[in-house]
C-alpha positions in Angstrom: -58.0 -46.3 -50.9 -54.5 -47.6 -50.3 -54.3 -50.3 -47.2 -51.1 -49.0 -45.8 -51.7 -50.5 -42.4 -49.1 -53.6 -42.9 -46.7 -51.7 -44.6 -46.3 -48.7 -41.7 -46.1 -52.1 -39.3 -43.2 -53.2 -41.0 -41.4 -49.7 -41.6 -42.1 -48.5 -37.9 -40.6 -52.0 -36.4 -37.5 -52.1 -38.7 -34.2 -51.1 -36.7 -35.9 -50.9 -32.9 -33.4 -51.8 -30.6 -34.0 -54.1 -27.4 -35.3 -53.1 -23.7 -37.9 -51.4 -24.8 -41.5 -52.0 -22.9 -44.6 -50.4 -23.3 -47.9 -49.9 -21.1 -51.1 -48.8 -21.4 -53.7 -46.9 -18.7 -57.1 -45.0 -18.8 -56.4 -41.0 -18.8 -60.2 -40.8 -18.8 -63.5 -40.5 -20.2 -64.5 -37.6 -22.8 -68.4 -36.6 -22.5 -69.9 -38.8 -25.5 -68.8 -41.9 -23.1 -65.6 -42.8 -25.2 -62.8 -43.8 -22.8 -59.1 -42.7 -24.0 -55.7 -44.6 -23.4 -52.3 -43.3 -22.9 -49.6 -45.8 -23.6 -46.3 -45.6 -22.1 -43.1 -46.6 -24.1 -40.2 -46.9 -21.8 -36.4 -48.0 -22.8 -35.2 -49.6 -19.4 -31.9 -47.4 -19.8 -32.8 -44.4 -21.3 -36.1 -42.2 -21.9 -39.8 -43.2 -21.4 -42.4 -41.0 -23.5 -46.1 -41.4 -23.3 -48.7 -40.6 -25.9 -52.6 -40.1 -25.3 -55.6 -41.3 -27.9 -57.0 -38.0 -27.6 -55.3 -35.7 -29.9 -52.6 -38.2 -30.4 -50.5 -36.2 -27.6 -47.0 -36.4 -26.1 -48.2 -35.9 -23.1 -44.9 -36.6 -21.5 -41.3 -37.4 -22.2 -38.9 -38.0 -19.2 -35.0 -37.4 -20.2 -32.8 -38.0 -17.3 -30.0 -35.2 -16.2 -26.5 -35.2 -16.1 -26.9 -36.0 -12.7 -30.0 -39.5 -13.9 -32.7 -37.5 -12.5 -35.3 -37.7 -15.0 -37.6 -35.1 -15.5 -40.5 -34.0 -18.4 -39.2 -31.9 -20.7 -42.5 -30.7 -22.4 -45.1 -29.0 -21.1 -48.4 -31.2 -20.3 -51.6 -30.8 -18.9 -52.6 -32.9 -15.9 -56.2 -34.0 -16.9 -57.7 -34.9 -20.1 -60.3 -32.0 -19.9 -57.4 -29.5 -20.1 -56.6 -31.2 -23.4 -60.4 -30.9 -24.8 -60.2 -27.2 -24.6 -56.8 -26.8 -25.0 -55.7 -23.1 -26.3 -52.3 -24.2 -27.3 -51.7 -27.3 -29.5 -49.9 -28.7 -26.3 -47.9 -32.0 -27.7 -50.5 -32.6 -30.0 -50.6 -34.1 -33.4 -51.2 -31.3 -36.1 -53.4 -31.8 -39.5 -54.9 -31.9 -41.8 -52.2 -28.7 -42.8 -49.9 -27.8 -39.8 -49.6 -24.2 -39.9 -51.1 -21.1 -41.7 -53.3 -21.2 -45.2 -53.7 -17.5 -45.7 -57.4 -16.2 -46.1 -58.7 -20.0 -45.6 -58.9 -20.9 -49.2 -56.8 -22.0 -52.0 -57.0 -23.3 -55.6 -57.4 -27.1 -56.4 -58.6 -28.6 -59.5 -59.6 -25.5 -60.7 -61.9 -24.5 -57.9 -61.6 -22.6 -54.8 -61.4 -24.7 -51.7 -62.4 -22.8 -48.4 -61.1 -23.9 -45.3 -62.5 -22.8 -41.6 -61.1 -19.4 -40.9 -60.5 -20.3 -37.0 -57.2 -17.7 -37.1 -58.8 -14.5 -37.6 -59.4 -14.5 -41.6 -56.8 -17.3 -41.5 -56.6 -20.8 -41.1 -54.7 -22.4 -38.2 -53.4 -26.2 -37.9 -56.5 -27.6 -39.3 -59.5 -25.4 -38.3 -61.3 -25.0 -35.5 -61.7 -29.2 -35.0 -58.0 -30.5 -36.4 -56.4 -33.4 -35.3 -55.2 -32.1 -31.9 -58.8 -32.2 -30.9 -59.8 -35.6 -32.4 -59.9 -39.0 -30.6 -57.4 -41.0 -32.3 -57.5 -45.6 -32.1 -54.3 -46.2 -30.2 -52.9 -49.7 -30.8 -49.4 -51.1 -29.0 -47.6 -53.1 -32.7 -46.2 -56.3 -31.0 -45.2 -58.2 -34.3 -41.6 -58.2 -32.9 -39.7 -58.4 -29.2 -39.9 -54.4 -29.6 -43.2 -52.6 -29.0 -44.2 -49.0 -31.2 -47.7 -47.5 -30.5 -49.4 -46.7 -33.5 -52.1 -43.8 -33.4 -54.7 -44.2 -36.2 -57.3 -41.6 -37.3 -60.2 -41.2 -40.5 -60.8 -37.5 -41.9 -63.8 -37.1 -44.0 -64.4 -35.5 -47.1 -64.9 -32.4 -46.2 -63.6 -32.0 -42.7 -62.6 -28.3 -42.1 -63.6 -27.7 -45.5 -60.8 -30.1 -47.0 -61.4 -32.4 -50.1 -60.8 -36.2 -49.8 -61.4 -38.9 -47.0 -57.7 -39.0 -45.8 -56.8 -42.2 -43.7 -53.8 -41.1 -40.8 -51.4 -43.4 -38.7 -48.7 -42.3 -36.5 -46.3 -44.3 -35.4 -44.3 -43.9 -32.2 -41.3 -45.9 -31.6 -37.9 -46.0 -29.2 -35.2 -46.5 -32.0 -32.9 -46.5 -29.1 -32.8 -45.5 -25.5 -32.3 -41.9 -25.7 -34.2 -41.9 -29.5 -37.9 -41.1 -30.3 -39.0 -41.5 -33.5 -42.4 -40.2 -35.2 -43.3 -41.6 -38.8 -46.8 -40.5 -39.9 -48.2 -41.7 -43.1 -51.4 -40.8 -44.8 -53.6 -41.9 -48.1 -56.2 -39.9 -49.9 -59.3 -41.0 -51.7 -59.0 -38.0 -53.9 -56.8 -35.1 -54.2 -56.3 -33.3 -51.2 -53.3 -31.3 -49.6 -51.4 -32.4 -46.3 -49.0 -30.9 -43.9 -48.7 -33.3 -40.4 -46.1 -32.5 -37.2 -46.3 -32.8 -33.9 -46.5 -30.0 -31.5 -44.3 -30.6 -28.2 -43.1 -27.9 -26.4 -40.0 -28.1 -24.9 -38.3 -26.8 -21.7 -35.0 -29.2 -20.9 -35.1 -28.0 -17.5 -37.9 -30.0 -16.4 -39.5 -27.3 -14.9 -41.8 -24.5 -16.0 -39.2 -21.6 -16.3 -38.6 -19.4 -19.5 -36.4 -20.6 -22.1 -34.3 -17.9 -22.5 -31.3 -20.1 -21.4 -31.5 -22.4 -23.7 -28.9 -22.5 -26.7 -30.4 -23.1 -30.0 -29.0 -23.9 -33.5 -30.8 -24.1 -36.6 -29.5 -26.0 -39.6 -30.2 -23.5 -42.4 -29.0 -20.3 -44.7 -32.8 -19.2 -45.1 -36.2 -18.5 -43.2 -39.2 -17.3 -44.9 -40.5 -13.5 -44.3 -44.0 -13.0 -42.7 -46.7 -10.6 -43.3 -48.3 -8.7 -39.9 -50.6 -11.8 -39.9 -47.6 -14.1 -39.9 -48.3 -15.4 -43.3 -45.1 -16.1 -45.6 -45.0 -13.2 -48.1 -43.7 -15.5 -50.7 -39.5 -15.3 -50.7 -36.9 -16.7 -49.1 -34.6 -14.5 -47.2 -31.0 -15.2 -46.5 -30.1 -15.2 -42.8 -26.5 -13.6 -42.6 -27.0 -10.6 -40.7 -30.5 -10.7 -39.5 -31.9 -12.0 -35.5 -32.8 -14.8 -37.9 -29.5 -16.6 -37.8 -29.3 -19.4 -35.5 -26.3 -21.4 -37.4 -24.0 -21.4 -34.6 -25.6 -22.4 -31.3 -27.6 -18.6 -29.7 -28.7 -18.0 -26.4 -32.7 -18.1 -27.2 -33.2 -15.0 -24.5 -30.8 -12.8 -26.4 -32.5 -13.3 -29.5 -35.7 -12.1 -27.9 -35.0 -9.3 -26.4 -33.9 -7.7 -30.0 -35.8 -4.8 -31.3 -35.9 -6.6 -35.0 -39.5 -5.6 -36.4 -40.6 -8.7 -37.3 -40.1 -10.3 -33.8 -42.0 -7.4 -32.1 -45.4 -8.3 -34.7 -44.7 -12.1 -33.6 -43.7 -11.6 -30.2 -41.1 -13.4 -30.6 -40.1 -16.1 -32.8 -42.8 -17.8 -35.2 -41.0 -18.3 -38.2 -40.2 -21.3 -40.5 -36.7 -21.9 -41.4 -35.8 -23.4 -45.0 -34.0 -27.0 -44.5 -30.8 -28.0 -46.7 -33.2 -31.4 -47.8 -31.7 -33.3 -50.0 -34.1 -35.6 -52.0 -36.3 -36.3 -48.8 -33.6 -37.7 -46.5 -33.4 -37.8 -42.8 -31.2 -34.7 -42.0 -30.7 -32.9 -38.3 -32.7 -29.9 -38.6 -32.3 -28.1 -34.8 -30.3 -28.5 -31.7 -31.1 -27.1 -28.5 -29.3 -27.6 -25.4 -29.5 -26.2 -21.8 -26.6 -25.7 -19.4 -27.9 -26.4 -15.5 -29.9 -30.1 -16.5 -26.9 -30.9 -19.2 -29.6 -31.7 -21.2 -29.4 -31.7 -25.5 -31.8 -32.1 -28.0 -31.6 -33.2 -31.8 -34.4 -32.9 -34.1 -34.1 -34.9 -37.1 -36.7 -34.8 -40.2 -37.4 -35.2 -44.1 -39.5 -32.3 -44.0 -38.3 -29.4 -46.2 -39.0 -27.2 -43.3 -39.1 -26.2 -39.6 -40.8 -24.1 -37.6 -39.1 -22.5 -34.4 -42.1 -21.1 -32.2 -40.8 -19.3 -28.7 -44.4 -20.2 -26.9 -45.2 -16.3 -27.3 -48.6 -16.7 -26.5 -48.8 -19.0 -23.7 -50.4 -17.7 -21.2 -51.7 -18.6 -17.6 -54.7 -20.7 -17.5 -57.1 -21.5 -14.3 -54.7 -23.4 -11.6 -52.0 -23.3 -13.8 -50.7 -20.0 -13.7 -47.1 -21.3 -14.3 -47.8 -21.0 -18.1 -46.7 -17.7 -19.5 -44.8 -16.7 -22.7 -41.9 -18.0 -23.5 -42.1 -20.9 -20.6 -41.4 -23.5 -23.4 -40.1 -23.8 -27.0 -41.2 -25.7 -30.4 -39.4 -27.1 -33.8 -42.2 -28.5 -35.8 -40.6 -30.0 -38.8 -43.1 -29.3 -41.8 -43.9 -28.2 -45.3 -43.8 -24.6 -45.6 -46.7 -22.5 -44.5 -49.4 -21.6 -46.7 -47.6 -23.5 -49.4 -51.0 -24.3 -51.4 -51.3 -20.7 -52.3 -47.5 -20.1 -52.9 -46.6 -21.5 -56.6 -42.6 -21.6 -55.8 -42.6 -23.4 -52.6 -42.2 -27.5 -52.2 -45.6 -29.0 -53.0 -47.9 -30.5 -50.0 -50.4 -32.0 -52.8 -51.5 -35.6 -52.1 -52.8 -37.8 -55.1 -55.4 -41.3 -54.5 -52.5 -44.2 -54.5 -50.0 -41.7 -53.2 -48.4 -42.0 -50.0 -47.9 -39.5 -47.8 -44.3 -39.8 -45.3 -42.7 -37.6 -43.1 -40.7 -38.8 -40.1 -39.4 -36.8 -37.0 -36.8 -37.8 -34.9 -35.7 -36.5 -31.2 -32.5 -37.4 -29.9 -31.8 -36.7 -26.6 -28.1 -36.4 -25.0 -26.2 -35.4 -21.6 
């Protein structure tokens, strides 16, 4: 297997800017005995975002105001046993294949390959134990005046039902002091399929309200159509004319409260729109911005999609009954759902001495 340790070093460090500082604390103590770290990367002028070993999870990422009160715009939970049984990806990182594989198979190599069927008959964001639920080796990359965490995790043969040993890092840096950015890489020591993002949920607020305030613009002509189970049927479909068309900047809440059939199966939105990518560059996928905090979000990605989820099935949870649908928003750049049974969408095959790349990047603005 490829030793891409060194080389995800020197990619992650390249272009960091100065003032950026970095600490790390003990969120706790899982039951095996295994203590997890949180590390804290903090630009003295700007935002400070911190990322747990368990799950590799944003946790938390304070943007001030337009008034420099800073506040955490994702939702977070405030223990680490909240995060062990976790109902709702919160912040974590998603794999082996974010997203839906319908009837938790698919064909490789000739055979059938069947996955954990932890979504119904369906498989969901890597099975019943995916990456969001794994303890990941944190590690703060000091080889220059500008710290990154790095999150590093090993996936058997076999895990979830998937082929290969797959070796994961995640690298977390400050590109600038309103600037996150996530590159994930990932080798294979046999042919395998992959599909990583990261699962914040968003509420620029700062507070646990709904989003239906919050303005949204998504870069793209196309979404793809879902079966009842929310599984692509397999086309594109244009958005002109359709709830489906965020290309100037909507009020979120007006969207929801349409009648449009496919929302009502969803409850809302859980869709993935088709990006303009052009041969794998960095492009800016989604904006979202909310009025009363000033606060404005960029996602940037080379992912050929991204998936705009409107938190439909949060819900309230013991002592935190401040979770309910809707509270919080997510744009999960990423190959296209169920893609390894869908012959005309964008490939998520990995082959041994390929490399696997995708970065994310959030830009924050008053």
């Amino acid at each position: 297997m490829i030793d891409i340790d060194k080389n995800i070093v020197r990619d992650a460090l390249k272009g960091l800017r100065a003032g950026t500082t970095v600490q790390t604390s003990v969120f706790g103590e899982l039951e095996n005995g295994s203590i997890v770290h949180n590390f804290t990367l903090e630009h003295i002028t700007g935002v400070s975002v911190t990322i747990s070993e368990f799950g590799s999870a944003l946790t938390s990422i304070q943007v001030p105001d337009r008034h420099g009160n800073k506040k955490n715009v994702i939702l977070n939970y405030p223990t680490l046993d909240r995060y062990v049984h976790d109902p709702f990806y919160l912040g974590v990182l998603v794999g082996r294949y974010a997203n839906r594989i319908a009837h938790a198979q698919f064909r490789l190599n000739g055979t059938t390959v069947s996955l954990s069927g932890n979504s119904g008959e369906h498989h969901l964001h890597g099975g019943f134990t995916g990456f969001g639920k794994r303890l990941w080796t944190g590690k703060v990359l000091e080889e220059s005046d500008h710290p990154a965490v790095m999150m590093s995790l090993l996936s058997d043969n076999e895990e979830e039902g998937y082929p290969g040993q797959l070796q994961v890092y995640v690298v977390y840096s400050l590109v600038s002091a309103t600037t996150l950015e996530i590159l994930m890489k990932a080798v294979s020591d046999s042919r395998t399929v992959v599909n990583l993002t990261q699962h914040p949920y968003f509420n620029l607020t700062g507070k646990r309200t709904d989003i239906s305030e919050h303005y949204l613009q998504l870069f793209s002509d196309k979404y793809l159509p879902v079966h009842e189970d929310l599984i692509p049927i397999g086309m594109q479909k244009h958005v002109d004319g359709t709830v489906f068309d965020f290309r100037e900047s909507e009020r979120v809440g007006s969207r929801l409260e349409t009648q449009d059939a496919e929302i009502a199966v969803a409850r809302g939105f859980d869709h993935c729109w088709v990006l303009r990518s052009i041969d794998d560059q960095m492009q800016l996928a989604a904006t979202v911005y909310e009025e009363t905090s000033g606060r404005k979000l960029r996602v940037f990605t080379d992912a050929p999609g991204i998936q705009f989820y409107s938190g439909n099935h949060l819900h309230a949870l013991p002592g935190m009954t401040e979770l309910r649908p809707h509270s919080a928003l997510c744009l999960e750049p990423q190959s296209w759902p169920d893609s390894p049974n869908q012959p005309d969408f964008p490939s998520t095959i990995l082959n041994p001495g390929e490399v696997y790349t995708r970065r994310v990047r959030y830009q924050f603005d008053i």
